[in-house]
N, C-alpha and C positions, 0 to 999 in steps of 0.2 A: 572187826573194824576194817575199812578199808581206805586205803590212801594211796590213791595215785592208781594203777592198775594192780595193785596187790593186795591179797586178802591174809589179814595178819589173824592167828588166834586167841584166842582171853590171854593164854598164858602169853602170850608175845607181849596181849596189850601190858599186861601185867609187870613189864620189865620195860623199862624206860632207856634200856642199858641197851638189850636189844635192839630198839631203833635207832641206837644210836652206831650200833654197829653197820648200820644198814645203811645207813646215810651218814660218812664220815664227815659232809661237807659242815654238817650241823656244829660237829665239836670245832670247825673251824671259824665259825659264826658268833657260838657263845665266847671263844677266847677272843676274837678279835674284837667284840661288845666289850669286852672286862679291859682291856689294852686300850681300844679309845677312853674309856672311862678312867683308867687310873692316868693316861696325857692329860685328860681336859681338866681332872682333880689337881693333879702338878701344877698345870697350868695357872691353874684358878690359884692356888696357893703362892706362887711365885710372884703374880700379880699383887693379890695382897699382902706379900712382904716390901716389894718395891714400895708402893704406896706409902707402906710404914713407915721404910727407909728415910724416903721423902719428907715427910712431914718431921720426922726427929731432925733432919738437917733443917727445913724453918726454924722448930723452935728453938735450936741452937742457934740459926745467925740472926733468931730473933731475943734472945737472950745477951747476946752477945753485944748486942748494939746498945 
């Protein structure tokens, strides 16, 4: 196989670990994918708790009345 200007062999293709030695910038690609992923999950989560929040205070000051 080859990528980029370099001829890698079976056994290299063979090991995933390998290229990733090769190109460290990669492992900082997939962490920083997993790192926006688990903010915008937070996110998303936090959001629908305020929501929640929300509505339990209507139907308390609508209980209430």
């Amino acid at each position: 196989m080859k990528i980029g200007n370099t001829n890698y062999t079976q056994a290299e293709d063979d090991c995933f670990g390998y290229y990733l030695k090769k190109h460290p910038l990669l492992w900082f690609n997939i962490i920083a994918i997993i790192v926006c992923a688990c903010l915008y999950g937070s996110q998303e989560i936090e959001k629908a708790h305020a929501k929640t929040v929300e509505q339990d205070a209507i139907v308390e000051v609508t209980q209430s009345e």
